[in-house]
ROPAPA-645941 format. One line per field, with one value per residue (C-alpha): x, y, z; residue number from 0; chain; residue in one letter. Coordinates in steps of 0.1 Angstrom, whole numbers, plus 2048, in hexadecimal, padded with zeros to 3 digits. Each point is the difference from the previous one (the first is absolute). Layout:
% residues N
x <- [X/...]
y <- [Y/...]
z <- [Z/...]
torvex <- [NUM/...]
senu <- [A/...]
doke <- [A/...]
***
This chain:
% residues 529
x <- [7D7/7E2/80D/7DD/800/7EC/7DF/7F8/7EB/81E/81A/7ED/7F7/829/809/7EA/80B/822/7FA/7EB/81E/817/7EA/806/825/80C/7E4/80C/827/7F3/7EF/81D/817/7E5/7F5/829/808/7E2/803/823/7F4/7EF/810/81A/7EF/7FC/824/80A/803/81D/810/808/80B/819/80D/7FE/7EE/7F4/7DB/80A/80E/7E6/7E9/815/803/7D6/804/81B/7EE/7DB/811/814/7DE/7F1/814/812/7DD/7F8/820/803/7E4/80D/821/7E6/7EC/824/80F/7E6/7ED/805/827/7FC/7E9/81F/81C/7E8/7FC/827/804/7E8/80E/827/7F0/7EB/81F/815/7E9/802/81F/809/818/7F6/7E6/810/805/7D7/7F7/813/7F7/7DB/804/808/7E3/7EF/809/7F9/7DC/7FA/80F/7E9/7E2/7FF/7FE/7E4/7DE/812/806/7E1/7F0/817/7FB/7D7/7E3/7DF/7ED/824/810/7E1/807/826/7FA/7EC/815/81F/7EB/7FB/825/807/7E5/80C/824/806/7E7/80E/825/800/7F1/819/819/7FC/7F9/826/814/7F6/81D/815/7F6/81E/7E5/7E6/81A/80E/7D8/803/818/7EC/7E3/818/808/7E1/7F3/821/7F8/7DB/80A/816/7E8/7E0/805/807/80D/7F5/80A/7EE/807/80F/805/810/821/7FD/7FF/822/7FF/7DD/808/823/7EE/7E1/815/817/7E3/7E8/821/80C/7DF/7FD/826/7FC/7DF/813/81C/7E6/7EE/824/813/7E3/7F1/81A/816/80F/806/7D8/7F0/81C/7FA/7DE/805/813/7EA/7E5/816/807/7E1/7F3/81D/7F2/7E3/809/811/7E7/7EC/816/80A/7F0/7FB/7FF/804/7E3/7E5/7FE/7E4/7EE/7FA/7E7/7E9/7EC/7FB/824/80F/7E7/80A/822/7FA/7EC/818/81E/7ED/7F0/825/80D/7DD/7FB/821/81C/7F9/803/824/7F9/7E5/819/817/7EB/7F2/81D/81F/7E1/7E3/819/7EF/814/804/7E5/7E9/803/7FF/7DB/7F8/7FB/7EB/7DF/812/808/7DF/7EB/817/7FA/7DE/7EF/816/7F1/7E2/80A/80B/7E2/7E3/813/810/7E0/7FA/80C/827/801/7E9/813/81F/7F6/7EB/821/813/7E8/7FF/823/802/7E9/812/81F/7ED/7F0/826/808/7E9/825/80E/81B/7E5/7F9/80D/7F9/7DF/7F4/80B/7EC/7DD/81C/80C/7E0/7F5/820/804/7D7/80C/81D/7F0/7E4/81A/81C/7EB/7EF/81F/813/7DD/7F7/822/7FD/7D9/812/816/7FF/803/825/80D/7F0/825/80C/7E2/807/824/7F4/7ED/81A/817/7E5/7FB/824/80C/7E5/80F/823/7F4/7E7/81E/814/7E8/7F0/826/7FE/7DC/80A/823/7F6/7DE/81B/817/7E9/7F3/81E/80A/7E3/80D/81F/813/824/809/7D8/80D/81A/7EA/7DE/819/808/7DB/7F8/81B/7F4/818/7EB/807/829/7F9/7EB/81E/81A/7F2/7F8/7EE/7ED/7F9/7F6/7D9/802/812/7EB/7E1/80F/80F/7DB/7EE/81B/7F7/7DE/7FF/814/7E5/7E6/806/80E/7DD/7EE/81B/7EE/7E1/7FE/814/7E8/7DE/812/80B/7DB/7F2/812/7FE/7DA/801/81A/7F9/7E3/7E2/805/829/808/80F/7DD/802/815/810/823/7F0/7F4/817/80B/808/824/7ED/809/7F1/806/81F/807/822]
y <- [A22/7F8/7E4/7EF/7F4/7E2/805/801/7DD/7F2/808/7F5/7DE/7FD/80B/7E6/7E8/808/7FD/7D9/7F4/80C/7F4/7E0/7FA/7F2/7E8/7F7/804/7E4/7E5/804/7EE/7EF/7EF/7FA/7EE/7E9/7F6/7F0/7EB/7EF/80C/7E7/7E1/7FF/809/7E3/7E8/81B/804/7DB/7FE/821/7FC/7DC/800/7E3/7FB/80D/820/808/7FA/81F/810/805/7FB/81A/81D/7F4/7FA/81F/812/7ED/803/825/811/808/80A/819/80B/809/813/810/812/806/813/807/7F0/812/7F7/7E1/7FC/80C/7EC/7E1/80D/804/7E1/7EE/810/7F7/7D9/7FD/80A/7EC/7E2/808/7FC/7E3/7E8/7E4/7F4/804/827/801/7F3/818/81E/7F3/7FF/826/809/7EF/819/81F/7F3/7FD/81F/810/7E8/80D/824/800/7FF/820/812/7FB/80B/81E/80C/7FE/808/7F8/7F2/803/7EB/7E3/803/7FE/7DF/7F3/806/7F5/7DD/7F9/809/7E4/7E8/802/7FA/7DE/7F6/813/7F6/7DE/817/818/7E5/7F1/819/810/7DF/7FE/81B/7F1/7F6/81C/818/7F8/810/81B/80C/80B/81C/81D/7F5/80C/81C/80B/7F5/815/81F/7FF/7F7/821/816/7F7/7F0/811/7F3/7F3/7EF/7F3/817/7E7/7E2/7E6/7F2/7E3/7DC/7F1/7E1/7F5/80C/7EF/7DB/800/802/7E7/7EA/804/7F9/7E3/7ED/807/7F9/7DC/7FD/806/7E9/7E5/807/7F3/7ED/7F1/7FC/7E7/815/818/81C/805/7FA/811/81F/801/7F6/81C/816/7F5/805/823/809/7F7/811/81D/7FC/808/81B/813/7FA/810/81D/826/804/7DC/801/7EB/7FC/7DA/803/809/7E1/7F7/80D/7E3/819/810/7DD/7F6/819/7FE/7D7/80C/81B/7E2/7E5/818/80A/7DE/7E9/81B/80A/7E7/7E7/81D/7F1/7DC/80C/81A/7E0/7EA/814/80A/7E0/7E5/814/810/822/823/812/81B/7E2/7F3/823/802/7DF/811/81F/7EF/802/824/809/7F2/80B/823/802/7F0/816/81F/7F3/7F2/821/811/7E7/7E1/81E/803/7D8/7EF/7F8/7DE/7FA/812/7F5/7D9/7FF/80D/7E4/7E5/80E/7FF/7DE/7F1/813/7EA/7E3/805/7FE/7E0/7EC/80F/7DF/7F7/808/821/823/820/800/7E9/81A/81B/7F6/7FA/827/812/7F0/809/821/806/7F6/817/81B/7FB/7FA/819/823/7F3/7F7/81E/813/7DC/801/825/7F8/7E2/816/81F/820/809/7DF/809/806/7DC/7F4/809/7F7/7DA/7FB/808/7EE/7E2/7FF/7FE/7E8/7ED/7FD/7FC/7E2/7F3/802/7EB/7E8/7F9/7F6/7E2/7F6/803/7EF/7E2/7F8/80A/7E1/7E8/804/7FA/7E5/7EA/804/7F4/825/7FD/81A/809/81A/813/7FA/811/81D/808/800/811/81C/807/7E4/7EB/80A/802/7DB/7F4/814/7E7/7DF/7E8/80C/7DE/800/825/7FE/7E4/814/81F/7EF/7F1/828/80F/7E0/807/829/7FA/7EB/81A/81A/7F1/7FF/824/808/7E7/80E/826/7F5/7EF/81F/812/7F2/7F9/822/80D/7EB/80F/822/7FB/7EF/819/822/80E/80F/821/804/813/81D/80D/7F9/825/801/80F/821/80E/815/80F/828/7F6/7FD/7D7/7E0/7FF/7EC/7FC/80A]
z <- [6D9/81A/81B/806/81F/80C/80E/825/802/7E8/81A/81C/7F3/7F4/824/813/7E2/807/828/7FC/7EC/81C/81F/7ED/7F8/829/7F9/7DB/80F/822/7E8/7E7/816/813/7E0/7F3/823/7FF/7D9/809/818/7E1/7E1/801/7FD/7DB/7FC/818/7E1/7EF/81E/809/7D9/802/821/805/822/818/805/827/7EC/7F3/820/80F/7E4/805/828/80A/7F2/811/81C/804/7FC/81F/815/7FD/7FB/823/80F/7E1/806/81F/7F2/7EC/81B/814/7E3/7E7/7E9/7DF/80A/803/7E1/7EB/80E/7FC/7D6/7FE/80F/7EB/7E5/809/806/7DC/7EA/817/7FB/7D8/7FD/815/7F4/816/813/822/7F6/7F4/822/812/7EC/803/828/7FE/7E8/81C/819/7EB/7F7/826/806/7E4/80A/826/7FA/7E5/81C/80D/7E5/7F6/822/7FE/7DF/7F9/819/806/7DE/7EF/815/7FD/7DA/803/818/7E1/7E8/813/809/7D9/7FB/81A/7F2/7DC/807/80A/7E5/7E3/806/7EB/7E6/802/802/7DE/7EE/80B/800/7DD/7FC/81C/824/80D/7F4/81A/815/7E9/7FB/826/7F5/7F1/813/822/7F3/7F8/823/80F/7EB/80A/823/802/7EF/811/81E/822/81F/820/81B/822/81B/820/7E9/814/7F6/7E5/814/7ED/81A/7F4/7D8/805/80F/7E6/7E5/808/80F/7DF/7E7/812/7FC/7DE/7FC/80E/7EB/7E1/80E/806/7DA/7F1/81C/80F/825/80B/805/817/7E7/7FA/823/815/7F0/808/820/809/7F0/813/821/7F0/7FE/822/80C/7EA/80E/828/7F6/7EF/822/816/7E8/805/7D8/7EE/7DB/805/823/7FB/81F/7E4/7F7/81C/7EC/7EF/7E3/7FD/803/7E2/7EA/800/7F5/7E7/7F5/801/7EC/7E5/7EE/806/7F3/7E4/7F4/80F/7E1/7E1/802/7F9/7E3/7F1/7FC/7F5/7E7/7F0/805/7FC/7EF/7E8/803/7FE/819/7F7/7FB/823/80B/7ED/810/820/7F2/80E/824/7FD/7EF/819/81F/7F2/7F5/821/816/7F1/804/825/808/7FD/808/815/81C/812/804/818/7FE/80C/7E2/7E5/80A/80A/7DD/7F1/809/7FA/7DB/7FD/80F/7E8/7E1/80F/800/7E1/7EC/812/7DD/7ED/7F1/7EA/7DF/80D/7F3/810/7F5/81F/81B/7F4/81A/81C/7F9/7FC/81F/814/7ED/812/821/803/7F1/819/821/7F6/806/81F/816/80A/80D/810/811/80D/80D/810/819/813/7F0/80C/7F1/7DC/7F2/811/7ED/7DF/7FF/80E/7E7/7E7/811/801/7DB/7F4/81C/7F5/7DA/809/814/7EA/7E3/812/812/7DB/7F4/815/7F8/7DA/805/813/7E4/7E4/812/803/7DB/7F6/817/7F6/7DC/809/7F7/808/81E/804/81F/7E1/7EC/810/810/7D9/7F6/819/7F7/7DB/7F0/7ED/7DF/807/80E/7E0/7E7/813/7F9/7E8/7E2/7FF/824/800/7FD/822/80E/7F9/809/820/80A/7F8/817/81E/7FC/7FD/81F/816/7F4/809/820/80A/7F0/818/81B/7F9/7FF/81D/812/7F0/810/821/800/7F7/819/81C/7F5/803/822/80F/7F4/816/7EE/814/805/822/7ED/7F8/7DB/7F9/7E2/7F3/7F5/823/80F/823/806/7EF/7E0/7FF/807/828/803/7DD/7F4]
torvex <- [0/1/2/3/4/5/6/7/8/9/10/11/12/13/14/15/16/17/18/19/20/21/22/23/24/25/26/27/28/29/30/31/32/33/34/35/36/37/38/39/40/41/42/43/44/45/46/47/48/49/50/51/52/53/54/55/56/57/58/59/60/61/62/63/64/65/66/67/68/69/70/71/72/73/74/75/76/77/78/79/80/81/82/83/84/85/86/87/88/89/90/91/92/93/94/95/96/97/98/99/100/101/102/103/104/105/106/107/108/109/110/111/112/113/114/115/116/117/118/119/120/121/122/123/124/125/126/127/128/129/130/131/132/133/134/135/136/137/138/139/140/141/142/143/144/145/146/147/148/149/150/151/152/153/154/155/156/157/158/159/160/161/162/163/164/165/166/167/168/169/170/171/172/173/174/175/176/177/178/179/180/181/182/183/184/185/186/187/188/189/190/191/192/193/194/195/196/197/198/199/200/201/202/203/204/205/206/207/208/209/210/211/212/213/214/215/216/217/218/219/220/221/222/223/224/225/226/227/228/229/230/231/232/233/234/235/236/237/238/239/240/241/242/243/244/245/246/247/248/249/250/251/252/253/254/255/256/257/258/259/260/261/262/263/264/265/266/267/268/269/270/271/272/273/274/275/276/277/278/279/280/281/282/283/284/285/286/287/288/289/290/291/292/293/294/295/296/297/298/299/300/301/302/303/304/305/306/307/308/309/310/311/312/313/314/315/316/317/318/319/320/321/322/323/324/325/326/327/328/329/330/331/332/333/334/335/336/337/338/339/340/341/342/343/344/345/346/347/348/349/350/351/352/353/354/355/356/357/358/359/360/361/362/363/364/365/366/367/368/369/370/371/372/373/374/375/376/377/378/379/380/381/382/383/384/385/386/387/388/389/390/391/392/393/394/395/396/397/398/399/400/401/402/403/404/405/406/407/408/409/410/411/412/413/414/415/416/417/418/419/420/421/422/423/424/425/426/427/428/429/430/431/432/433/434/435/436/437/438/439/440/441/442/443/444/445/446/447/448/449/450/451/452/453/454/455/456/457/458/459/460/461/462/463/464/465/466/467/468/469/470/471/472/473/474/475/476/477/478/479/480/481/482/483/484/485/486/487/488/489/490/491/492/493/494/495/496/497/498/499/500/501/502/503/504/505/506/507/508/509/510/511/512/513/514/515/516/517/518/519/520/521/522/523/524/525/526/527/528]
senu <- [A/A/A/A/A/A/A/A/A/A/A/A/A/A/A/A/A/A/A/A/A/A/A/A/A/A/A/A/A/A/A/A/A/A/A/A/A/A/A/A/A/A/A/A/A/A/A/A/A/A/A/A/A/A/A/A/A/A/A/A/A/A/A/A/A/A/A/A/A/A/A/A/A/A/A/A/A/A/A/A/A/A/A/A/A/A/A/A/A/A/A/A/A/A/A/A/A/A/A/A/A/A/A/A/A/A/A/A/A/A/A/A/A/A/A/A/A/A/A/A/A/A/A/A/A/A/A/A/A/A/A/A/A/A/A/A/A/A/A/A/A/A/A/A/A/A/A/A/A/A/A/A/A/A/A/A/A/A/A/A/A/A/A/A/A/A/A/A/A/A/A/A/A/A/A/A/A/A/A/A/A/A/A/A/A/A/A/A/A/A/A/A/A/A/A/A/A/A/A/A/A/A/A/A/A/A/A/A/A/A/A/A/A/A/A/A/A/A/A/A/A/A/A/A/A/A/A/A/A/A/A/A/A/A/A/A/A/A/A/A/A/A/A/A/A/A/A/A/A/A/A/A/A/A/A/A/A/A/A/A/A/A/A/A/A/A/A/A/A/A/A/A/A/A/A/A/A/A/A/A/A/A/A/A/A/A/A/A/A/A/A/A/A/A/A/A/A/A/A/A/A/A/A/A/A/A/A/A/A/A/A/A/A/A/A/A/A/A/A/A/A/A/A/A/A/A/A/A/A/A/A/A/A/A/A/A/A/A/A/A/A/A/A/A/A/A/A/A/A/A/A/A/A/A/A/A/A/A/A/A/A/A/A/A/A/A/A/A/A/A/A/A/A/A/A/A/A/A/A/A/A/A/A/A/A/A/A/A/A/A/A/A/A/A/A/A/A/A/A/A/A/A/A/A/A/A/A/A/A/A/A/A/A/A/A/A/A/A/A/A/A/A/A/A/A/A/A/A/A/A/A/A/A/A/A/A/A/A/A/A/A/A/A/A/A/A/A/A/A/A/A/A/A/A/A/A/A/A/A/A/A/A/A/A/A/A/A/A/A/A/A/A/A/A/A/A/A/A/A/A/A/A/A/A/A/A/A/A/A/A/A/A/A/A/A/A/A/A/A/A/A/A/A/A/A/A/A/A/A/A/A/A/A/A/A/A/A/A/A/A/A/A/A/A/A/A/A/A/A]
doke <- [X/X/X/X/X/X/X/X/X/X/X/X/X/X/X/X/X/X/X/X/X/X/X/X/X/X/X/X/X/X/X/X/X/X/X/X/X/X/X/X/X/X/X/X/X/X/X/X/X/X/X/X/X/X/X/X/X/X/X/X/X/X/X/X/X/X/X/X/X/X/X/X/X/X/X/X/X/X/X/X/X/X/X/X/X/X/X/X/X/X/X/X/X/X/X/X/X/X/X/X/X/X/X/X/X/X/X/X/X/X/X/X/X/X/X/X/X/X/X/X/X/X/X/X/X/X/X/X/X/X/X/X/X/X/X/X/X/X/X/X/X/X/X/X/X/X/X/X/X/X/X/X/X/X/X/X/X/X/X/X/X/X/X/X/X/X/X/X/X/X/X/X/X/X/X/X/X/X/X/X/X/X/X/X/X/X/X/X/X/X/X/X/X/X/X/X/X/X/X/X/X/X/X/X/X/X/X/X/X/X/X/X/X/X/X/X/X/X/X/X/X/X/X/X/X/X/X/X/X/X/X/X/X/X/X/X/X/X/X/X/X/X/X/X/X/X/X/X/X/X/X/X/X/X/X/X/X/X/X/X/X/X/X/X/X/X/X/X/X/X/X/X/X/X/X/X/X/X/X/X/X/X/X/X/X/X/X/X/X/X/X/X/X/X/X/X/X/X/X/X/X/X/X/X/X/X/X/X/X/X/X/X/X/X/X/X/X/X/X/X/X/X/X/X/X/X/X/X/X/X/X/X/X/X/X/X/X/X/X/X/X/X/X/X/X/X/X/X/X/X/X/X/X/X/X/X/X/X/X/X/X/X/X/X/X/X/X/X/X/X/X/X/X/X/X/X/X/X/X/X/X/X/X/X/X/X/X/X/X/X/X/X/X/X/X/X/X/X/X/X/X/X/X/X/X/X/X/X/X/X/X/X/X/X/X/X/X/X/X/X/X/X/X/X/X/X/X/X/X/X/X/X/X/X/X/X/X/X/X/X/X/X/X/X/X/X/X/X/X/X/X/X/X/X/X/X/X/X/X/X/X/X/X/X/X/X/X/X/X/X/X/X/X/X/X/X/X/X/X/X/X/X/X/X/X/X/X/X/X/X/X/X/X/X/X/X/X/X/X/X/X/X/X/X/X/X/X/X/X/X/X/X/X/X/X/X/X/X/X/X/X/X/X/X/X/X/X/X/X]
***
């Protein structure tokens, strides 16, 4: 028999079909876990409502339950980064999967709340670990027009995260919320195969040692003020037990602070911030996660223990958000780089003020059809802000603090949620009280902290039948009432925040205006890990 064998053009279009798909795979393996380790930051809101039920968790629960992992994220980013370029990054990359992995089936299967905090705190640390290596394996693996379409892609995997969690959310806590953690598990493996298969090592030749001093006093610092602000969301500001611990973390970080200025290698230059435009940034980096996605929480909740929704129901709720967010950063991306930043980024957060403000008409009629104007708006803003603010931070600073750049603005935008998350729990908590103190509620404080946690329907299934619709209509009033004002809360952060962004942020940054994608003779972005 004649073995016909494929024709010259045939095998060279399979061979350079074969190659593309290969180029490919460290990018597909990178925005794998970039994309897993961002979704969790949001994914859990709409499950937030199943959790309290199963587990039986305080409204301060499930504050950390949210807070731990953001915070985590902020605040480990840059010294892993660090340990990254030390003892290489495609190292590192792994350990952070495993780790990630170890902490989502962990978090699955936890039997209490106490345990899913913990277990949360350490999926924390592997998405920083995994978050701080992705620029530079990026900058390792692709070159010159390659590497400016791996950037892109890699930006709209970032963009479309946060957004799409709620989505993703609902749609798995209609099985069980433990699978929002269990979906984690193939999708590291996969990442871990691809990682071992496709991507090579590297490491940065004379990398200082990582700065544990500064590491160890930021994170103490940043988690005792959002510690005390939980405190203070359920206790109240009277006493001790919230303002002490902000206190101290305000010492903390000041202490932080003078020793970063004295070290050779800083996890982080804080002279930096001298720079008008640097210093503007990072604000606007802090106040978009916390004004844009800080109150998903309090709308996952209502929707679902007031609004009666499903879970995948609230989870749709929030499609115009991730719609928007996506669609105007692809088109940010391509025609909004080449304004100005403190315009793209200052317009950003005025939009996503005034789609905060614009959910504060919500009343104790509404359903979720009243948010929708609020989310489109929002969803524009951050897709509009979100693209433009790590090449705004790395015009904003000299060329061998690139890396430092990129890693502050990470660390901005999740220190920002984890403190807008637990900020907004005492704006909710204290409107939530005084609803129900002017309707004479017995134990208002209990009674908000409850409402506040997801309880409502366990609180109407325990009393009276023929008080049940008061007592309904007095529950959805108090909610209501606390919502409305961590969306004025956001919207005002929001302008304020866009405001200074436009008055800081220099119209041409004293770093020139480079970009991630130019390189040095190493083949990276000078100083970029």
């Amino acid at each position: 028999m004649t073995k016909i064998s494929p024709s010259p053009p045939f095998r060279r279009w399979s061979e350079g079909h074969h190659r593309s798909v290969r180029k490919w795979l460290p990018l597909v393996a990178i925005c794998t876990g970039t994309f897993m380790l961002l979704v969790d930051v949001t994914i859990v809101n709409v499950a937030l409502p199943d959790m309290a039920t199963d587990l039986g968790t305080t409204f301060s629960q499930l504050q950390w339950v949210v807070d731990v992992y953001a915070l985590a994220l902020a605040a480990l980013v840059l010294g892993a980064g660090s340990l990254a370029d030390l003892y290489g990054r495609r190292r590192l990359y792994l350990i952070g999967l495993v780790l990630f992995a170890i902490a989502s089936l962990a978090s699955g299967l936890a039997p209490s709340a106490a345990f899913l905090i913990a277990a949360r705190g350490i999926q924390g640390i592997g998405g920083a670990i995994m978050f701080a290596t992705t620029i530079a394996l990026i900058n390792t693996s692709y070159e010159g027009r390659d590497r400016g379409t791996a950037f892109g892609v890699w930006g709209a995997t970032v963009g479309a995260s946060a957004a799409l969690g709620p989505i993703l959310g609902g749609a798995l806590t209609e099985l069980s919320w433990r699978w929002i953690f269990f979906v984690n598990l193939p999708v590291c493996v996969l990442a871990v195969a691809l990682t071992l298969t496709a991507v090579r090592e590297a490491r940065q030749a004379g990398a200082p040692r990582p700065d544990l001093p500064g590491i160890a006093l930021f994170t103490l610092g940043a988690g005792s003020v959002v510690f005390g602000l939980v405190r203070a969301a359920s206790d109240g500001w009277s006493k001790a037990a919230a303002w002490g611990p902000i206190a101290v973390g305000l010492v903390l970080l000041g202490v932080w602070v003078a020793v970063e200025l004295r070290r050779a290698a800083p996890m982080l230059d804080v002279r930096l911030f001298r720079s008008r435009s640097f210093t503007g940034i990072m604000l606007g980096a802090l106040v978009l996660n916390g004004a844009a996605f800080a109150a998903l929480i309090y709308i996952s909740l209502w929707l679902q223990s007031i609004g009666g929704l499903s879970p995948l129901q609230a989870g749709c709720v929030f499609i115009p958000l991730s719609a928007l967010s996506f669609g105007v950063a692809a088109f940010a991306g391509r025609v909004l780089q080449t304004k100005p930043p403190r315009f793209v980024l200052g317009a950003g957060l005025l939009l996503i003020g005034a789609g905060g403000l614009l959910m504060t008409v919500v009343d104790a009629d509404s359903t979720w059809r009243v948010l929708v104007p609020g989310l489109v708006v929002l969803g524009a803003g951050v897709g509009m802000a979100n693209p433009t603010l790590a090449s705004a931070a790395l015009a904003a600073v000299p060329r061998e603090r690139s890396g430092m750049a990129s890693g502050a603005v990470n660390t901005a935008r999740q220190l920002g949620f984890a403190f807008g998350v637990a900020a907004l729990g005492t704006v909710f908590t204290t409107a939530a009280t005084s609803a129900l103190r002017s309707a004479r509620a017995s134990s208002p404080s209990d009674l908000a902290s409850a409402l506040s946690a997801g309880q409502a329907p366990k609180i109407l299934a325990g009393a009276d039948p023929h008080a049940r619709a008061d007592l309904a209509d007095m529950l959805g009033t108090a909610y209501v009432d606390g919502l409305r004002e961590v969306f004025l809360a956001c919207g005002v952060a929001g302008i304020v925040g866009g405001l200074l962004v436009l008055f800081l942020v220099r119209a041409q940054p004293p770093g020139g205006g480079h970009s991630p994608q130019r390189v040095d003779r190493a083949g990276e972005p000078a100083g970029a890990r």
